[in-house]
C-alpha positions in Angstrom: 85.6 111.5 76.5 86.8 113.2 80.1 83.4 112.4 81.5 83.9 108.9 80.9 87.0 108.7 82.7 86.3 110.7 85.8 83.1 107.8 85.9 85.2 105.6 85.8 87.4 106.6 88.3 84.2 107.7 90.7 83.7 103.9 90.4 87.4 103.1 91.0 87.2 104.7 94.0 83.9 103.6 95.6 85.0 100.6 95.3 87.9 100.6 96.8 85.9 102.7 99.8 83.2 99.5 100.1 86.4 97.3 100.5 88.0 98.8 102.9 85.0 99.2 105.0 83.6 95.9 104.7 87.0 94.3 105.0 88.9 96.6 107.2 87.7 95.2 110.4 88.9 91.7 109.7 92.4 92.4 108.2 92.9 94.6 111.3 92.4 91.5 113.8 94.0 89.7 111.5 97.1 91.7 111.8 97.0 92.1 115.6 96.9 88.3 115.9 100.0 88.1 113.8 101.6 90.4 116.1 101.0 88.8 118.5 98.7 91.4 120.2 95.6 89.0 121.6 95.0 91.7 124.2 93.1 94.0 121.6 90.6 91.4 120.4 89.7 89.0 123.3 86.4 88.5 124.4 86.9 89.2 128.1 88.5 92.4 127.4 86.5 94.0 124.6 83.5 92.9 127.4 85.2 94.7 130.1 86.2 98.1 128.5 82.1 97.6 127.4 81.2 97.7 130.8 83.7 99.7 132.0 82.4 102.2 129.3 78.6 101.4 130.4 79.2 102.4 134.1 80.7 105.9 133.1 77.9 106.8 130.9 75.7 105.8 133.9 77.1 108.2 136.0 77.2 111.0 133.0 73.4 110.5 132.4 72.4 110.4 136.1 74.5 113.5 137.1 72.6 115.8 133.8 
């Protein structure tokens, strides 16, 4: 009878882990753009901190 339940709540629970993970990223930008917080998810910017990001692993890789 007890190893039903704890299969059932196994399930219960990776379920609620593939939600979160395949939803997560969307309620997030969701919830910035209702705060108002465009900053965080505009284009321009995420492509800046890429680059931004690109140019200091440059340096990293060519100094080692």
């Amino acid at each position: 009878m007890y190893g039903f339940i704890l299969q059932v709540v196994k399930m219960l629970v990776t379920v609620v882990i593939l939600f979160i993970v395949c939803w997560g990223p969307k309620l997030t930008l969701d919830l910035f753009k209702r705060l108002r917080m465009e900053f965080v998810y505009y284009t321009a910017v995420f492509q800046a901190q890429v680059r931004s990001l690109l140019k200091k692993l440059k340096k990293i890789t060519i100094i080692a």
